[in-house]
C-alpha beads as a LAMMPS data file, in Angstrom:
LAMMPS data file: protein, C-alpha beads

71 atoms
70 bonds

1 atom types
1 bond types

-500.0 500.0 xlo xhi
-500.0 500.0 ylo yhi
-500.0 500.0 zlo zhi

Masses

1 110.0

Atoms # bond

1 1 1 486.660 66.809 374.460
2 1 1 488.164 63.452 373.162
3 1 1 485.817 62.774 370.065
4 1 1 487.445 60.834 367.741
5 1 1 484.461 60.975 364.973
6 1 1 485.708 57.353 364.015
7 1 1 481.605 56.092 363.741
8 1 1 480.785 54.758 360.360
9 1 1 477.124 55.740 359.237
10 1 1 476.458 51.540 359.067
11 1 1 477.933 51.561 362.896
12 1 1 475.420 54.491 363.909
13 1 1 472.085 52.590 362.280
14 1 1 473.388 49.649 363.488
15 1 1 473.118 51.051 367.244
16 1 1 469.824 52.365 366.385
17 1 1 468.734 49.167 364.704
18 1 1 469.465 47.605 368.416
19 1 1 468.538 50.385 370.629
20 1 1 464.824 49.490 368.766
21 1 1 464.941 45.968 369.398
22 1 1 466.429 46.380 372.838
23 1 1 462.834 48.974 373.884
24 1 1 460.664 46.311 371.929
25 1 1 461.768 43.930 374.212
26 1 1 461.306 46.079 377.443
27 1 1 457.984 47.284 376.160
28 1 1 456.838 43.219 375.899
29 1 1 458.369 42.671 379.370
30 1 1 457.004 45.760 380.803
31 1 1 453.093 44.178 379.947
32 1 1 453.735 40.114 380.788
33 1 1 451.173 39.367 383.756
34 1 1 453.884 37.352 385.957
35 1 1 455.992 40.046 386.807
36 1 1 456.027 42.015 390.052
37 1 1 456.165 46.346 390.386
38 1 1 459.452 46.601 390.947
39 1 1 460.078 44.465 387.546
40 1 1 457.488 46.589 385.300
41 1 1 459.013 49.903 386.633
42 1 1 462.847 48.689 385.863
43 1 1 461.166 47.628 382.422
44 1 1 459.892 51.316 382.101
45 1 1 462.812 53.220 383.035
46 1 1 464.452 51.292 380.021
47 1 1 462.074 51.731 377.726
48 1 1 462.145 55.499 378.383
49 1 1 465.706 55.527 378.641
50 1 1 465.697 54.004 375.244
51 1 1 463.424 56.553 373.979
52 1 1 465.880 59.582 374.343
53 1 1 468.546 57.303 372.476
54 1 1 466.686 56.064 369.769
55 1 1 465.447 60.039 369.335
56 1 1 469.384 61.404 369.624
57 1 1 470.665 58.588 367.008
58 1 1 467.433 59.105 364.137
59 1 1 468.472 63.036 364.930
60 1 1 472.086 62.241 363.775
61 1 1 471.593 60.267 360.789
62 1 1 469.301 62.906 360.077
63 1 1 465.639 61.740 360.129
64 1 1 462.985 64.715 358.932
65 1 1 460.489 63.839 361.676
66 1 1 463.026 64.870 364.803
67 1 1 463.146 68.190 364.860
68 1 1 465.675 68.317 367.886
69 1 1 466.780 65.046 370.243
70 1 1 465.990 67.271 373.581
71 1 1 462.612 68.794 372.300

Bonds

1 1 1 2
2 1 2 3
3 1 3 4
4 1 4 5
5 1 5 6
6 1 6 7
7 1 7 8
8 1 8 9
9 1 9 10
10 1 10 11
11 1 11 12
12 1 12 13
13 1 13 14
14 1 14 15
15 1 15 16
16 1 16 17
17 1 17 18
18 1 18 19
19 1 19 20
20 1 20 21
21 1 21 22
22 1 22 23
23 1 23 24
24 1 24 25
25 1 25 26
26 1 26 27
27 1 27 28
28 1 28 29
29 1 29 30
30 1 30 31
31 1 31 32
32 1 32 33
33 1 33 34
34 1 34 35
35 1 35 36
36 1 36 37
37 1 37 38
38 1 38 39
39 1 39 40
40 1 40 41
41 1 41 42
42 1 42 43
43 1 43 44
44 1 44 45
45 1 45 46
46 1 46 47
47 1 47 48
48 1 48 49
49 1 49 50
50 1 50 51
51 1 51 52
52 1 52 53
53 1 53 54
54 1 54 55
55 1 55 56
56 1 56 57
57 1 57 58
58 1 58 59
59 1 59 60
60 1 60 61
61 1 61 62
62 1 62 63
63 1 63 64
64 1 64 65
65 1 65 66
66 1 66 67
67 1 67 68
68 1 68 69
69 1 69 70
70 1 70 71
């Protein structure tokens, strides 16, 4: 492993801070009425996507309601 545990705490809510922002936005895009399938389901895999990383990062700076990121 190459870790170099170089994150600052500010650095890891940062990320989390826009990993939020970054799902809001999918989840807005995901429901506009102009967009096609293919569009919403892109949309969706992000969002989702976003989910486990927003989950992982609120596990690390230790947040009482996530138990465990893979659960």
């Amino acid at each position: 492993m190459n870790y170099t545990y170089s994150r600052t705490w500010e650095e890891i809510e940062e990320m989390l801070e826009r990993a939020e922002r970054k799902q809001n936005m999918h989840f807005t895009k995901m429901h506009e009425k102009h967009i096609n399938k293919h569009e919403v389901i892109a949309h969706m895999r992000n969002y989702k996507a976003l989910e486990g990383v927003i989950k992982a990062l609120k596990w690390t700076l230790g947040d009482k309601d996530v138990e465990h990121p893979l659960v």
